[in-house]
C-alpha positions as CSV (number, residue, x, y, z in Angstrom):
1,X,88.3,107.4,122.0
2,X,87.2,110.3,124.6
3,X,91.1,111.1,125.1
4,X,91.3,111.2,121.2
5,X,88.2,114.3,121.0
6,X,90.4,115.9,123.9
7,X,93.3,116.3,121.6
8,X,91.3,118.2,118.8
9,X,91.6,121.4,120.2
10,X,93.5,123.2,117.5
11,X,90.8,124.0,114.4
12,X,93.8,123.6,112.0
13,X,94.3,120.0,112.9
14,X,90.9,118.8,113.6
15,X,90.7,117.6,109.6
16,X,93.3,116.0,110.2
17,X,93.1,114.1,113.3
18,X,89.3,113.2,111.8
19,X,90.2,111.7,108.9
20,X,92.9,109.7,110.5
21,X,90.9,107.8,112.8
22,X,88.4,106.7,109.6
23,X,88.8,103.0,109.9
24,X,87.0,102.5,106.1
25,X,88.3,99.1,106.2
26,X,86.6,98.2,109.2
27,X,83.4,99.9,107.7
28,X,83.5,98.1,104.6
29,X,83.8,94.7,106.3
30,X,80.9,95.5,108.9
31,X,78.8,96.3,105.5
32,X,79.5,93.2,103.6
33,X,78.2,91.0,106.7
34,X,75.2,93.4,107.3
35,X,71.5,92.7,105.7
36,X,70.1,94.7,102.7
37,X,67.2,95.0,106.1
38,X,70.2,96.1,108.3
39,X,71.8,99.0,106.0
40,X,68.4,100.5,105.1
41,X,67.6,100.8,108.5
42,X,71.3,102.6,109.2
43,X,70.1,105.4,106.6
44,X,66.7,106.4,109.1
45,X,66.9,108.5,111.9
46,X,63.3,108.6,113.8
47,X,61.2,110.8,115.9
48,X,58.9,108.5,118.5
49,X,56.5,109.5,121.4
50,X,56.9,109.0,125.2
51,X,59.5,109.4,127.5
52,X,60.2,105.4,128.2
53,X,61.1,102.2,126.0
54,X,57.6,101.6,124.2
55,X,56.5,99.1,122.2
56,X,57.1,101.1,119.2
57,X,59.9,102.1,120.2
58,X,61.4,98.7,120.2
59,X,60.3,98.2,117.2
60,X,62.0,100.7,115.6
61,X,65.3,99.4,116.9
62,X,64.8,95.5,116.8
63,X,62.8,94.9,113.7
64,X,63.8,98.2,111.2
65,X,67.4,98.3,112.9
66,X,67.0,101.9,112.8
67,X,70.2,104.3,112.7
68,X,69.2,106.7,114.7
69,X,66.1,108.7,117.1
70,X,65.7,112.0,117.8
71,X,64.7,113.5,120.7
72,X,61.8,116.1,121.6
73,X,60.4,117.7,124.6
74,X,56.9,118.3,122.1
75,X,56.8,114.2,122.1
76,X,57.3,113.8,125.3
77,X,60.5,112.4,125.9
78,X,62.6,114.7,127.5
79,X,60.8,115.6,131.1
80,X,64.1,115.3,133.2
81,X,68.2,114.6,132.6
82,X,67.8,111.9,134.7
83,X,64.6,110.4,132.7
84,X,66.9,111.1,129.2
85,X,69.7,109.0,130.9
86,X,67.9,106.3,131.3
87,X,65.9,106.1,128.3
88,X,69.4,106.9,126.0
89,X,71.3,103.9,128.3
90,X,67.4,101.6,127.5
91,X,67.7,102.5,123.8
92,X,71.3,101.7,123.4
93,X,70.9,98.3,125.5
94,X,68.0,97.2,123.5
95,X,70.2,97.7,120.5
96,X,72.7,95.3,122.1
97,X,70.7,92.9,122.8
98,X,69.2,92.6,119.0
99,X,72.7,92.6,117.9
100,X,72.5,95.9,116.1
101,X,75.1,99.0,116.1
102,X,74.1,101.2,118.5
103,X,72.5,104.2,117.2
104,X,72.4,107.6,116.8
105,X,71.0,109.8,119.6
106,X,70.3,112.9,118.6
107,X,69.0,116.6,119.7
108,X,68.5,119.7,118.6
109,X,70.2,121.8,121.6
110,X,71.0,125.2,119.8
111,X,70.7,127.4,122.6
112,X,68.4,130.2,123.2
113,X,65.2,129.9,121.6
114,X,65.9,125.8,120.4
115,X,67.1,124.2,123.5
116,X,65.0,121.0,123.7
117,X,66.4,119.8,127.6
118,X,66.1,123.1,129.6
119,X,65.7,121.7,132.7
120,X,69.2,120.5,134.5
121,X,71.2,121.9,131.8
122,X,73.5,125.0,131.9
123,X,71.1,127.7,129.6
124,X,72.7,130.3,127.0
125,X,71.3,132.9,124.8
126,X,72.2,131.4,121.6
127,X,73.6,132.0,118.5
128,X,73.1,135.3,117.9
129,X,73.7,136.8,121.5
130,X,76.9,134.9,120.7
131,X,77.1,137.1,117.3
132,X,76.7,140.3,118.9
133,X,80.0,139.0,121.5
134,X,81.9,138.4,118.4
135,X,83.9,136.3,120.8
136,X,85.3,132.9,119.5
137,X,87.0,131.6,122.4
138,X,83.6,132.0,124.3
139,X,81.7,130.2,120.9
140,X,83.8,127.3,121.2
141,X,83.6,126.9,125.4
142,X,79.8,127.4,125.3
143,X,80.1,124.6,122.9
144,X,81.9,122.7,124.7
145,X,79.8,122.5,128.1
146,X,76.8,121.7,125.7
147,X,78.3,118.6,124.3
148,X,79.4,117.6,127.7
149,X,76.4,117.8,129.0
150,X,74.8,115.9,126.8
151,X,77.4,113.1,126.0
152,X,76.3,112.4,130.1
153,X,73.5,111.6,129.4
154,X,74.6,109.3,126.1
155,X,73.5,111.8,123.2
156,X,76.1,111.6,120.4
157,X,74.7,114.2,117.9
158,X,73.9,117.6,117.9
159,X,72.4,119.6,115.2
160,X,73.7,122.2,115.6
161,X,75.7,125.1,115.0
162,X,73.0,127.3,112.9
163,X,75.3,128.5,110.1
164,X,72.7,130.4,107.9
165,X,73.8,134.1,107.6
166,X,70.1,136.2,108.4
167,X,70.5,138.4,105.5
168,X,66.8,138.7,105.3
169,X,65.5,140.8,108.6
170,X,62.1,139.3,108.4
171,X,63.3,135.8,107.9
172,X,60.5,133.6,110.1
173,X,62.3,130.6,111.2
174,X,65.9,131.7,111.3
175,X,66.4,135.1,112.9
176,X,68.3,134.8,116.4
177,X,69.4,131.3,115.9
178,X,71.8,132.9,113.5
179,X,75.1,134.2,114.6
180,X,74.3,136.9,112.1
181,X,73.7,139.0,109.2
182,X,77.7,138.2,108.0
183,X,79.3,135.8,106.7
184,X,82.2,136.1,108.0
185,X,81.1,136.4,111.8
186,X,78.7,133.4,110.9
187,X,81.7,131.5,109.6
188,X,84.6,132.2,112.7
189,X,81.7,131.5,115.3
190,X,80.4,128.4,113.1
191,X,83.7,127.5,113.3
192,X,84.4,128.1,117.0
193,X,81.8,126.2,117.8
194,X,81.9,122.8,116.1
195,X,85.7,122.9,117.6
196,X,83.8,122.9,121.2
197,X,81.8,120.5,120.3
198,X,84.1,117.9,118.7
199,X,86.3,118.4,121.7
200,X,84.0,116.8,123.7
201,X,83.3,114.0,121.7
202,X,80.1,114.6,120.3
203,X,78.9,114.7,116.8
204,X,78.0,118.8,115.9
205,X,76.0,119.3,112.4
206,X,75.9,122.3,110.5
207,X,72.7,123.3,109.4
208,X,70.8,124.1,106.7
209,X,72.6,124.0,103.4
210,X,72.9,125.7,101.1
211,X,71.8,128.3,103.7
212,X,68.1,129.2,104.8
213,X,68.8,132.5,106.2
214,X,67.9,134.8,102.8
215,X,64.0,133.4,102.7
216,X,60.5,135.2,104.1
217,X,59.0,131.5,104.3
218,X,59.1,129.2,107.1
219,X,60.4,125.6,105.5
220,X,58.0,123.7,108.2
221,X,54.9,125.4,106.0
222,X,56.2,125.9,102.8
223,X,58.7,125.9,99.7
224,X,60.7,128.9,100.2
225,X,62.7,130.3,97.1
226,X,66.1,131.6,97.4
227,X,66.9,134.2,94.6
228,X,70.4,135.0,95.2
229,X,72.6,134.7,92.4
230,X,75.1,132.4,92.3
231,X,77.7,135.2,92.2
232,X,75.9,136.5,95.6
233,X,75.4,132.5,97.0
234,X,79.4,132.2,96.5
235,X,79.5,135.9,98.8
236,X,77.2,135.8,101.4
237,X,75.2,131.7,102.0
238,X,78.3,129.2,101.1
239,X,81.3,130.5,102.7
240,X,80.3,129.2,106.6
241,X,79.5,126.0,105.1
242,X,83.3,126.2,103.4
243,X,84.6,127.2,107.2
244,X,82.3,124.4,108.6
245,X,84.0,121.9,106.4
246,X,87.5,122.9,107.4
247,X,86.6,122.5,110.5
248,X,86.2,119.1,110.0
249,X,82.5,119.1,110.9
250,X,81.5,115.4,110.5
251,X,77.3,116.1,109.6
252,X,75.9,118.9,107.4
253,X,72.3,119.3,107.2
254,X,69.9,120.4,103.9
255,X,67.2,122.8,103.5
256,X,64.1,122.7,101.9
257,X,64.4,125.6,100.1
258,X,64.3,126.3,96.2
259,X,67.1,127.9,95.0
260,X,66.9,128.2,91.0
261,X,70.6,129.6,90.6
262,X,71.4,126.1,91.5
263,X,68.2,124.0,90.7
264,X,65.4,125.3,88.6
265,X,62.7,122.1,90.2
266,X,64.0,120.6,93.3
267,X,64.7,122.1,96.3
268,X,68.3,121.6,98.0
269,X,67.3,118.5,100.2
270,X,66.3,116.6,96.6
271,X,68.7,117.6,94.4
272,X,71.6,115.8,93.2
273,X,72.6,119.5,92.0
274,X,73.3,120.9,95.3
275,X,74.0,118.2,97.0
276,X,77.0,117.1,94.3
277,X,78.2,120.4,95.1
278,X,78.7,120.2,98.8
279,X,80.4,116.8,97.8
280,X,82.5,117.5,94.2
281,X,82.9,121.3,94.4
282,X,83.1,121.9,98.6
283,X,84.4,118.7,99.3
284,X,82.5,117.6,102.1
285,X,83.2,113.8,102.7
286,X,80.6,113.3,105.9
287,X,77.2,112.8,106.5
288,X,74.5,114.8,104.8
289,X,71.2,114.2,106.8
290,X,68.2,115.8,105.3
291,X,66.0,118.1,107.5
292,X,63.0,116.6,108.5
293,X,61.0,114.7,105.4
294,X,57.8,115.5,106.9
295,X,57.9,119.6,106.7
296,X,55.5,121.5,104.8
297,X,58.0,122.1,101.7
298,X,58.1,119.1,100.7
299,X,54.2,117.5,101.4
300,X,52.9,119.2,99.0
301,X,55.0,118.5,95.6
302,X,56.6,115.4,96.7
303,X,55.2,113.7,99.9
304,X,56.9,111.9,102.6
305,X,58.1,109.0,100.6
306,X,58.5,110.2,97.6
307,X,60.9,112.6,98.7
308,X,62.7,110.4,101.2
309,X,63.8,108.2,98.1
310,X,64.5,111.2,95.9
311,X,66.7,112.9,98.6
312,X,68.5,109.6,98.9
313,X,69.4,109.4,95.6
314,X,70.2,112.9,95.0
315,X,73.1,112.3,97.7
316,X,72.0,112.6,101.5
317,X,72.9,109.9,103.9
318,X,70.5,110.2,106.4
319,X,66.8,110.6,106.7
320,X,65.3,112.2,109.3
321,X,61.9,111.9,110.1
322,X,61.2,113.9,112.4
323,X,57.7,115.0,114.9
324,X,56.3,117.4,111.9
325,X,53.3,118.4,112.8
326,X,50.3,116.1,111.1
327,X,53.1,113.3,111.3
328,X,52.7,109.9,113.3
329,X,55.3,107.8,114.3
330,X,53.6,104.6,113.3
331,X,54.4,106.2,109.6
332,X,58.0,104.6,110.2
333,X,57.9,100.8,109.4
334,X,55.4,101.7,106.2
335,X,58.9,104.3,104.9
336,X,60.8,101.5,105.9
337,X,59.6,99.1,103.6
338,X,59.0,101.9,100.7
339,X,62.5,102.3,101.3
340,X,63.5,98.4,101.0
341,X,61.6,97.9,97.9
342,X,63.4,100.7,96.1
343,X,66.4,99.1,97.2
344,X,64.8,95.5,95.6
345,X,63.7,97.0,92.7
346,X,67.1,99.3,91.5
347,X,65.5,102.5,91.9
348,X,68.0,103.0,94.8
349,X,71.1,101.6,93.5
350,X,73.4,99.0,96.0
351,X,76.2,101.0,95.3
352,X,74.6,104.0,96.6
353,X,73.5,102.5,99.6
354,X,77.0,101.3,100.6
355,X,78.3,104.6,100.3
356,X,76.0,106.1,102.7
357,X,76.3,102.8,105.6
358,X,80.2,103.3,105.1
359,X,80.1,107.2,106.4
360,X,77.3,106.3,109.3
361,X,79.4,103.4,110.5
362,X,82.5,105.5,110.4
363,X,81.0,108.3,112.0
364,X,80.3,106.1,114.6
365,X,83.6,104.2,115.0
366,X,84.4,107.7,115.8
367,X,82.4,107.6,119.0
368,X,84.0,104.7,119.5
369,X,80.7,102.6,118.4
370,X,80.3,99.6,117.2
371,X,78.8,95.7,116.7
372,X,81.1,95.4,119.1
373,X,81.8,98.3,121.5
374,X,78.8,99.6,123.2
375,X,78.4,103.2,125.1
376,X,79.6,103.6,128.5
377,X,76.6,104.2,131.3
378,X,74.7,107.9,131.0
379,X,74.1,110.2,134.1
380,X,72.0,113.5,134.4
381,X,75.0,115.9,133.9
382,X,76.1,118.2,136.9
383,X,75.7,121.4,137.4
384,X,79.0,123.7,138.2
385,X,79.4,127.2,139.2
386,X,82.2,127.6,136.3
387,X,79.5,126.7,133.9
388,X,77.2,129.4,135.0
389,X,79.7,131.9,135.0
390,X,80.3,131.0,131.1
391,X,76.7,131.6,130.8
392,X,76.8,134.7,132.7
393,X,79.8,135.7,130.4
394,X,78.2,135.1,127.6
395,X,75.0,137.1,128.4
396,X,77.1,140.2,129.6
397,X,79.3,140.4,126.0
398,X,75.8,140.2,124.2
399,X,73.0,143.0,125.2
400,X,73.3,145.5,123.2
401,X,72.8,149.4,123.2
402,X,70.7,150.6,120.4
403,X,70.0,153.9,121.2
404,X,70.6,156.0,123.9
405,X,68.7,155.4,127.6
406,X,69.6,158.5,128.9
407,X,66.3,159.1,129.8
408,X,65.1,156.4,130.9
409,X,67.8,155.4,133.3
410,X,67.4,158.6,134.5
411,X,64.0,157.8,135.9
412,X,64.9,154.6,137.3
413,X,67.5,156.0,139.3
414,X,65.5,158.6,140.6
415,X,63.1,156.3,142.4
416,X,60.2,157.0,140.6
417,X,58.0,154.4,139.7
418,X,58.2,153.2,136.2
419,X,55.3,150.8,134.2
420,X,57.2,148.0,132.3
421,X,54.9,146.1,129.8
422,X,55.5,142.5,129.2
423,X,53.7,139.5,127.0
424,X,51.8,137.7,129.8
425,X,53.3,134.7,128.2
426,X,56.4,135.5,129.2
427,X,55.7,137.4,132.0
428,X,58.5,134.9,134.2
429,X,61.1,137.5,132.6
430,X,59.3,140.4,133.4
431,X,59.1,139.7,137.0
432,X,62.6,138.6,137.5
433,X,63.8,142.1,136.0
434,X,60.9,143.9,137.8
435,X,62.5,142.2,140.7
436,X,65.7,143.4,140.1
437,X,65.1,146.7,138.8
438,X,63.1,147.8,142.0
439,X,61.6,151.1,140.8
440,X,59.8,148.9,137.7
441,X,56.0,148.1,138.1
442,X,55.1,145.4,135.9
443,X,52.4,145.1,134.0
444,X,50.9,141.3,131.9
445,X,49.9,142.1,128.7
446,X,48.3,139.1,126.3
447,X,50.8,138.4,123.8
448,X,47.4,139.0,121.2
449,X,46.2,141.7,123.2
450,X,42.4,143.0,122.6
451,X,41.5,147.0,122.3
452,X,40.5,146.7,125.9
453,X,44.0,145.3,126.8
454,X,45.4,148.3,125.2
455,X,42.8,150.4,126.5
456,X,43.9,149.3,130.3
457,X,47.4,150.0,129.3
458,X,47.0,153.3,128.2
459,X,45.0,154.5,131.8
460,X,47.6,153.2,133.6
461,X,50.6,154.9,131.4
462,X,48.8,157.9,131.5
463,X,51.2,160.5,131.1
464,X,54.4,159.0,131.8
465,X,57.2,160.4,130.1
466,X,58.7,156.7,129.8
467,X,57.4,153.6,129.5
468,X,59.4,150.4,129.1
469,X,58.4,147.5,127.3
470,X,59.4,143.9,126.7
471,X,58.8,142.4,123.3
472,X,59.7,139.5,121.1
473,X,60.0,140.0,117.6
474,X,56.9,142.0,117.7
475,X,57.1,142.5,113.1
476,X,55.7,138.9,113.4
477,X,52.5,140.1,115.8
478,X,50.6,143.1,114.3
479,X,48.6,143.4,117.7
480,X,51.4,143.8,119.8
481,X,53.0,146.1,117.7
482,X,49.8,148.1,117.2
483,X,49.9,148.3,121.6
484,X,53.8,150.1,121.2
485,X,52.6,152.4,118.6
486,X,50.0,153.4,120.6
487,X,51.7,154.0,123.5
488,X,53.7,156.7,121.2
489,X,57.2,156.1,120.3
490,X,59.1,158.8,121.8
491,X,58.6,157.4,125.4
492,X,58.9,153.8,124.8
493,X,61.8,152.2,125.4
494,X,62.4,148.9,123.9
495,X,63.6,145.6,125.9
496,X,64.1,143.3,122.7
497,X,64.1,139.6,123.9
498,X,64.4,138.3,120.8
499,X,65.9,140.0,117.4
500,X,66.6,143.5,117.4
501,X,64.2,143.9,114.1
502,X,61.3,145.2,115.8
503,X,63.4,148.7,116.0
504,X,62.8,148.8,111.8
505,X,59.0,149.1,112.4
506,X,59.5,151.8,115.4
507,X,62.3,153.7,114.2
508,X,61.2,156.3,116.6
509,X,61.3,154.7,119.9
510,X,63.0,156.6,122.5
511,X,65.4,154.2,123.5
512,X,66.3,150.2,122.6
513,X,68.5,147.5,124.4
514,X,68.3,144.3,122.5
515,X,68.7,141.4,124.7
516,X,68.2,137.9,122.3
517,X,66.9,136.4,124.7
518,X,65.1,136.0,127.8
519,X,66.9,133.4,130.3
520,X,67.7,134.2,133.9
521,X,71.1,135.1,133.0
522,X,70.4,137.6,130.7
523,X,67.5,139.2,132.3
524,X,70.3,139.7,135.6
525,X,72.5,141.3,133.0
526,X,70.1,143.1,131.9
527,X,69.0,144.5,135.2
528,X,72.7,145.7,135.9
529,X,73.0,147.6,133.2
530,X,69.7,149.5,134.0
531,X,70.9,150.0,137.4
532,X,74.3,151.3,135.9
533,X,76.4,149.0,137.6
534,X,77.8,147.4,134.3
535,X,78.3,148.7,130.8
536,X,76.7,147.2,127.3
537,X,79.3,145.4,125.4
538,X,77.6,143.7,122.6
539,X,77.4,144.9,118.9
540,X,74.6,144.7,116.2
541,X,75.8,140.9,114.5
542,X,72.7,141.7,112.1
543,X,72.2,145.2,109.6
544,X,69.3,147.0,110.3
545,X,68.0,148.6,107.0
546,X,67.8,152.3,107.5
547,X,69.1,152.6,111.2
548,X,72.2,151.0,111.8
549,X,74.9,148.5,109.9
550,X,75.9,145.6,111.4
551,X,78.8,146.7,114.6
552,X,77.1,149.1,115.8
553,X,76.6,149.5,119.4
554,X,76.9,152.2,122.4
555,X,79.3,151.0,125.1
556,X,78.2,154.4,127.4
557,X,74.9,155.6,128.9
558,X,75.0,159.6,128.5
């Protein structure tokens, strides 16, 4: 089956080649022999604590026959690659040995700011550094080493790409792990990218339909409302789904987000509206998996199970349940059987229910999984000079020029000593450019710093003609941003580790090189280009409101 992903490398024929390997007669005979027990347990996907084979754990695979779990480094399974091997391979044997289809390992390994195994694996900056590239060939390959990676070590899903378009700058859970503020760049990339990751045999989801990117509310707290039109949801939100779905991605995640052009009451995950679009309208014959049933959207109106049976029926396959915060994982078996009795009792029709097991179980014929073909052995995956070079690649093509450092490189390369402020949180970045950039003295800042933090900064600025900072979306922390204004604008120059939004708030800032992120290779980059030795490459992927469109982007220090 592994030779079969290694053919898919041509985006026109990956439809293709997908939907000729979907052995629906196989599926429908595995279904007829399975339990009503069996099928509801196909439709779960689980979160669980520890990094071993508890008890619970177990459970969840022998007695609920679960479809699929989830991993998290916040619940403590991920600690090493070689750990996740070994508990993947465990998971996967206990499910042989009750006689159940092996399941669905999944992750959410985005890059850049969600990367849930960091340790071991090959690091990138993520979507949007990727964005400001514009580069598709380097999409797809940093796709690619991802999904090899983490087929090693036996994880068959990956939710991911991101293909919300960030058309709202002060959008609080999307922002860099968008590709950006197009839909167009969102689409090629979105579509570059679940090409990598099908190539290596590994299951790629695109998330969050019908798009999360235009909202000011974080779905893990609340119900946000999208209020686009459906004139402006056909323009800007739907078409990388549309590229997504020629690209023969096999999973789509929803959103929990309210979007009345398409549903006045229920937000995308619940309603058959939206949902029966992606199916009837976009055609979209995979897996839809809900985003987590336990975020803050849906507690408050619905409730865990509530919703869970509504999102069913409105037309998702999968439920994922995963470690929301307030959330236990001994909540499982009680959904479970909330589940069943639906099922009993007609709320949740048969019918319905085979229509969901039939994609899951082709799915994972796909991966070559089934009753009776089990995963090969896992490994930590290995580490490869070629893959750090992609990495390096990819942080190079990203950072981004702003505005002019004329300036300020000029005091760095006139050996002068020059304060750079960093969150003390993050400080690790800090000193590896300090490090780098020999001239820089570095100073830790709290992240919430206090009027005698600022205070301290200010004595030792004094009257420095340029002061360089580090920041990280510093819109969403008033304190921070109240230290750069103090400093005064005109001699700050801004090292943006995360979005470049925080230039809206100081449109006067003397200079700005937006980085997306803060991992080794992209601090190194970083440093080069202060010490003139390379040139910035990247372009704005996002529209700054006032300052500059989206493509903007100075290739030369003056």
């Amino acid at each position: 089956m592994k030779k079969i992903w290694k053919c898919c490398l041509c985006f026109l024929v990956l439809p293709v080649l997908i939907v000729a390997f979907s052995p629906s007669g196989a599926s429908a005979s595995a279904i007829s022999n399975m339990s009503l027990e069996e099928k509801v347990g196909q439709i779960m996907m689980c979160f669980f604590e520890g990094s071993s084979l508890s008890p619970h754990l177990e459970r969840v695979i022998t007695e609920m026959k679960a479809g699929g779990v989830i991993l998290y480094s916040s619940r403590g399974n991920i600690r090493t690659t070689e750990q996740v091997a070994e508990l993947v391979e465990k998971i996967q044997k206990k499910a042989a040995m009750a006689n159940s289809w092996p399941l669905f390992i999944a992750v959410d390994q985005e890059g850049g700011l969600v990367n849930r195994i960091n340790e071991g694996t090959t690091l990138f900056p993520g979507n949007m550094a990727l964005g400001a590239s514009g580069d598709e060939r380097l999409a797809a390959r940093v796709a690619g080493i991802m999904a090899e990676e983490l087929s090693a070590m036996g994880i068959n899903v990956n939710f991911a790409p991101v293909v919300d378009v960030n058309n709202d700058p002060r959008n609080p859970i999307i922002g860099v792990r968008s590709f950006g503020s197009s839909p167009e760049l969102v689409s090629r990339l979105g579509r570059a990218m679940i090409s990598g990751f099908l190539e290596k045999g590994v299951l790629p989801c695109a998330k969050h339909f019908p798009g999360h990117g235009n909202t000011g509310i974080d779905s893990h707290t609340g119900l946000p409302v999208i209020s686009s039109s459906m004139q402006d949801l056909n323009a800007t939100e739907l078409p990388p789904f549309r590229a997504a779905i020629e690209a023969g991605v096999p999973m789509i995640m929803t959103a929990h987000v309210l979007v009345p052009a398409l549903d006045l009451e229920r937000p995308g995950t619940l309603s058959p509206n939206i949902l029966g679009m992606l199916r009837n309208e976009m055609g979209f014959s995979g897996i839809i998996v809900t985003d987590s049933m336990g975020m803050g959207a849906l507690e408050k109106g619905w409730g865990m199970i509530r919703a869970a049976i509504e999102a069913f029926n409105a037309g998702a396959d999968i439920l994922l349940f995963g470690a929301d915060r307030g959330h236990l994982e001994d909540e499982h078996p009680m959904v479970f059987k909330a589940i069943l009795e639906a099922c009993r009792s007609g709320v949740i029709s048969e019918t319905r229910l085979d229509e969901s097991v039939e994609r899951i179980l082709k799915a994972k014929a796909r991966l070559g999984l089934s009753l009776h073909k089990r995963p090969s052995g896992t490994t930590a995956p290995r580490k490869s000079a070629s893959k750090e070079l992609t990495a390096a690649e990819a942080a190079s093509k990203s950072i981004t020029l702003v505005r002019n450092w004329s300036k300020a490189t000029a005091q760095l390369r006139s050996g002068k000593k020059t304060l750079l402020i960093w969150p003390g949180e993050k400080i690790a970045a800090g000193k590896q450019l300090a490090s780098l950039c020999s001239n820089f003295s570095v100073v830790s800042v709290p992240e919430k710093p206090r009027k005698e933090d600022i205070q301290a900064v200010l004595e030792k600025a004094g009257s420095a003609s340029v002061i360089f900072a580090g920041e990280y979306d510093s819109w969403k922390n008033p304190d921070w941003m109240e230290l750069l204004k103090t400093l005064g604008e005109s001699r700050l120059f801004l090292l943006s580790a995360r979005s470049p939004y925080a230039l809206s708030s100081l449109p006067s800032t003397g200079g700005s090189l937006v980085l997306y992120s803060d991992i080794p290779s992209v601090i190194t980059s970083a440093a080069a280009i202060l010490n003139g030795t390379t040139l910035p490459l990247g372009k704005l992927p996002v529209d700054l409101p006032g300052i500059h469109s989206a493509g903007w982007g100075l290739e030369k220090i003056d």
